[in-house]
N, C-alpha and C positions, 0 to 999 in steps of 0.2 A: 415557467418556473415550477420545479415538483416541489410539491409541501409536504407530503406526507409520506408515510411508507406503503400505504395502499395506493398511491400516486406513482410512488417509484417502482410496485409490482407490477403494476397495470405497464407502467413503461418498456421493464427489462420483458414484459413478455411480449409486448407489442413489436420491440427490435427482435426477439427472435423467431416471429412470425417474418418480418419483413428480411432478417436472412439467409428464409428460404427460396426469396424473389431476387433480391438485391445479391448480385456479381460483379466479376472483376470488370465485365464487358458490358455493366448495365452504364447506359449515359448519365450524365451529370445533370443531365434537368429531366432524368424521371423521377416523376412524384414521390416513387418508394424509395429514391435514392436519397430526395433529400428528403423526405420526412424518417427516414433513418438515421441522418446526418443529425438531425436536427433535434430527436429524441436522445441520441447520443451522448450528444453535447449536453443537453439539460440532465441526463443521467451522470453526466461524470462529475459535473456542477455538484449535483444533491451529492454523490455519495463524498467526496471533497469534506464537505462540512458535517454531516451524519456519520459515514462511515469510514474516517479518515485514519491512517495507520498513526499510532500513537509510537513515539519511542518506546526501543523497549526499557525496561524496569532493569539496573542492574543485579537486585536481588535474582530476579527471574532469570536471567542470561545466566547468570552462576552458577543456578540451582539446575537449569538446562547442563547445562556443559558436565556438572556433575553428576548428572545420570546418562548421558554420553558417554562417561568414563569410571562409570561403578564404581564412582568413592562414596564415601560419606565424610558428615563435616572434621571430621577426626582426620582422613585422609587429606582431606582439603587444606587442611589444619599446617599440619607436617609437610604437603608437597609445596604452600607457600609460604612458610614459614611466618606463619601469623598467629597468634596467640586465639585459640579456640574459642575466647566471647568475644575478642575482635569479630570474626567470622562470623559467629552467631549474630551480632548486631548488625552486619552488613547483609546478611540473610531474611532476616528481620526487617529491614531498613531502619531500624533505628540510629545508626550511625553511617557516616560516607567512610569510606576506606582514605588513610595519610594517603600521599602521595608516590609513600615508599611502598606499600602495600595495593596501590592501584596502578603499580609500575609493575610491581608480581602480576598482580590478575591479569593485568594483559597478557603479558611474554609467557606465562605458563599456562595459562585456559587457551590462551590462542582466542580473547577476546579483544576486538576494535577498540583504543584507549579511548575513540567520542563516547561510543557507550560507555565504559568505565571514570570516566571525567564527565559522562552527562552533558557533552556540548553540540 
């Protein structure tokens, strides 16, 4: 088990010593293959629970998409037809967007409704 982050350096640098030995042609009970195997696994383990992707934030997917497409919240405003501190407090995250207004952010950002529903 890796505990730490200097545990899990010591790791990822150790697999990429061992892939400059370990190949498609190396056998399955050489040493490097499994202690490759085997460092792997305990690396994907750690980063799993350390380094794990977080959903993203819908404020941030917004605020992305919106410099994607050179608005600002004014334009954001008017192309979904959302009342300008609506916007701001879902930018903010102070507020989640009605339903009728996280039906717009989808179909018009061209954003996934799990992100914009948060499920």
């Amino acid at each position: 088990m890796i505990k730490n982050e200097k545990q899990y350096n010591a790791a990822c640098a150790r697999i990429e010593e061992l892939l400059k030995v370990v190949g498609n042609d190396t056998p399955l009970d050489d040493k490097n293959f499994i202690e490759l195997d085997l460092l792997s696994d305990l690396v994907v383990d750690y980063e799993e629970v350390v380094h794990s992707v977080k959903e993203p934030v819908l404020a941030n997917v917004i605020k992305l998409r919106m410099y994607e497409m050179g608005i600002n919240q004014i334009k954001l405003s008017e192309l979904l037809d959302i009342n300008l501190s609506n916007v701001n407090d879902y930018l903010t995250g102070k507020s989640e967007p009605t339903l009728s207004d996280a039906r717009n952010i989808s179909r018009k950002l061209n954003i996934s409704p799990s992100v914009v529903l948060g499920v």
